[in-house]
ZAVEXKOL-35889 format. One record per residue (C-alpha): residue in three letters; x, y, z negated; residue number from 0. Coordinates in pm, 1 decimal. Example, Ala and Ser with C-alpha at 12.3 -4.5 7.8 and 13.67 -1.06 7.14 Angstrom:
REM residues 2
+------+----------+----------+----------+--------+
| loba |        X |        Y |        Z | drenvo |
+------+----------+----------+----------+--------+
|  ALA |   1230.0 |   -450.0 |   -780.0 |      0 |
|  SER |   1367.0 |   -106.0 |   -714.0 |      1 |
+------+----------+----------+----------+--------+
END
This chain:
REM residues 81
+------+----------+----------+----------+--------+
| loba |        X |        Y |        Z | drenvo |
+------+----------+----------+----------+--------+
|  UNK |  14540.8 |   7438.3 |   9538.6 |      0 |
|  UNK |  14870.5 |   7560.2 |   9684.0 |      1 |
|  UNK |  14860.4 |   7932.6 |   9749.7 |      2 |
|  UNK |  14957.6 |   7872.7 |  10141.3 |      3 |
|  UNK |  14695.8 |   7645.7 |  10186.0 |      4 |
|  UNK |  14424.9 |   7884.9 |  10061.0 |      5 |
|  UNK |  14572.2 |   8180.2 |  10261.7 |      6 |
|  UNK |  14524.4 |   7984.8 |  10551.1 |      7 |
|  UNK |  14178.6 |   7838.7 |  10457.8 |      8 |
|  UNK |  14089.4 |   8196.4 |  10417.5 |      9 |
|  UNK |  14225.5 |   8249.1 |  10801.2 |     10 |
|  UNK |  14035.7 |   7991.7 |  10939.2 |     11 |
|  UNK |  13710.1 |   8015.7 |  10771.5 |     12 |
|  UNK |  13734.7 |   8401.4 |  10861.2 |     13 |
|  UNK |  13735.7 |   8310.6 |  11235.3 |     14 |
|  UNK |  13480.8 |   8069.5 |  11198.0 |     15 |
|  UNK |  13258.9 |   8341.8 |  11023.5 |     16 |
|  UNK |  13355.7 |   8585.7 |  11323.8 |     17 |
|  UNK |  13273.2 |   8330.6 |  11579.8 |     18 |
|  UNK |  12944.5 |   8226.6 |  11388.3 |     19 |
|  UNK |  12844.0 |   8597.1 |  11342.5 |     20 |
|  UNK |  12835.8 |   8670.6 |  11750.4 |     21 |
|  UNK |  12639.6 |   8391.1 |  11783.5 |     22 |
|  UNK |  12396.8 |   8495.0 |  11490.5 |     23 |
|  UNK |  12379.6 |   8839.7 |  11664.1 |     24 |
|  UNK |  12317.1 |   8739.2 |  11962.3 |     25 |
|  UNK |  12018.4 |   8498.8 |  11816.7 |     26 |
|  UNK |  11871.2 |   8796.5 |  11640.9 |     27 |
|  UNK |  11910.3 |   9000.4 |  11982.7 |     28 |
|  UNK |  11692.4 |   8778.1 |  12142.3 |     29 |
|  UNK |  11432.1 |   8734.7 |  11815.1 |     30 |
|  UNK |  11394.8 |   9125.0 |  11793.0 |     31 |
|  UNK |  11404.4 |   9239.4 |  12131.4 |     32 |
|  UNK |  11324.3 |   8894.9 |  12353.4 |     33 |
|  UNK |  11610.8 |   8983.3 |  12594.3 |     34 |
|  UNK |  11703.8 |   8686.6 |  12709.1 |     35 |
|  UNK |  12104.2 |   8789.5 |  12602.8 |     36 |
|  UNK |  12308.9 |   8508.9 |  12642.0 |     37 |
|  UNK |  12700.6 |   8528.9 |  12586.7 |     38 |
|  UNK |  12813.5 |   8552.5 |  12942.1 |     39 |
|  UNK |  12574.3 |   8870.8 |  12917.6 |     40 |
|  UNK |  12679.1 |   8988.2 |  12603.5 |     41 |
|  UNK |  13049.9 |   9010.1 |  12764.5 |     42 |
|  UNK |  13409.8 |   8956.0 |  12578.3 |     43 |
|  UNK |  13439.2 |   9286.1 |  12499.1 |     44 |
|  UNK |  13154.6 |   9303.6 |  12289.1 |     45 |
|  UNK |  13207.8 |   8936.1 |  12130.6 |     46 |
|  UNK |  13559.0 |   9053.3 |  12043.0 |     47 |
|  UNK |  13418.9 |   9382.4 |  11924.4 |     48 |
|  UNK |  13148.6 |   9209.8 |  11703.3 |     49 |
|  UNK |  13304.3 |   8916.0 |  11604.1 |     50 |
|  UNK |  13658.0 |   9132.9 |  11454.8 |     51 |
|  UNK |  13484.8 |   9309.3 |  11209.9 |     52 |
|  UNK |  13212.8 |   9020.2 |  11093.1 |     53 |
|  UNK |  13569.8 |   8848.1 |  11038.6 |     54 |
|  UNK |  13739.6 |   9129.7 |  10848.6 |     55 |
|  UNK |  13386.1 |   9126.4 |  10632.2 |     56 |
|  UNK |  13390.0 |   8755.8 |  10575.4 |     57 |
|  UNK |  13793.9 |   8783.2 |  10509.8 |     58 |
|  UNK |  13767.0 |   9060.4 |  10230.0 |     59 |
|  UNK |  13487.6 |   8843.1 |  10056.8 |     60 |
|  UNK |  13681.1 |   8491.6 |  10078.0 |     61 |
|  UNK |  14013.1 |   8667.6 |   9946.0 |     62 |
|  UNK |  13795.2 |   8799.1 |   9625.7 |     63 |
|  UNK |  13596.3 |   8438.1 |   9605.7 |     64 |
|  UNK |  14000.1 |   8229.3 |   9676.2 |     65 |
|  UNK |  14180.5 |   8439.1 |   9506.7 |     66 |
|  UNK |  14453.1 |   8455.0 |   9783.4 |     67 |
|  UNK |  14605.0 |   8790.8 |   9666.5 |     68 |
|  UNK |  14634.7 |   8956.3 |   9999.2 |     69 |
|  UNK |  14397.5 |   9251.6 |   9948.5 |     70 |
|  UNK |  14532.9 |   9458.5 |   9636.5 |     71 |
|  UNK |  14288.7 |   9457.5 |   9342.7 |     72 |
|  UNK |  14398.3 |   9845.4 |   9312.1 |     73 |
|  UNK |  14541.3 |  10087.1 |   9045.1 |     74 |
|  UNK |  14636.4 |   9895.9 |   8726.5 |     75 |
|  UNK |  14518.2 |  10092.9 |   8397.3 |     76 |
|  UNK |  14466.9 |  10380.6 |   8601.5 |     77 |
|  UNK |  14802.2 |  10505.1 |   8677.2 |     78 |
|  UNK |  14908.8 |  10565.2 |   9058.1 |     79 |
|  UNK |  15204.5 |  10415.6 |   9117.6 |     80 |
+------+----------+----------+----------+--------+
END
């Protein structure tokens, strides 16, 4: 697979995680507490706040798992360079 192509699969399928991750807290919001939260409740800002780093988490993971190479692997043999 072309390197572009999974750099931009990895893009995607981060949003998607970020998108799917407010909805997932919001579903355990309403298992735990039975608050009735819906997403209109919820509010942008904290969909945007929630979703941003669930996307970042689900970003570093698919760049390991792809192979992309846009997250260093870090110091090579030890030396800082």
């Amino acid at each position: 697979m072309d390197m572009g192509l999974r750099r931009v699969l990895l893009v995607v399928l981060s949003l998607a995680g970020g998108v799917a991750g407010v909805f997932a807290v919001i579903g355990l919001l309403n298992l735990a507490y039975g608050a009735g939260v819906t997403l209109e409740r919820y509010t942008a800002t904290y969909a945007v706040l929630t979703g941003l780093p669930l996307a970042l988490l689900v970003g570093v993971w698919l760049d390991y798992f792809l192979g992309t190479g846009i997250l260093r692997e870090g110091p090579e043999s030890g030396q800082d360079k």
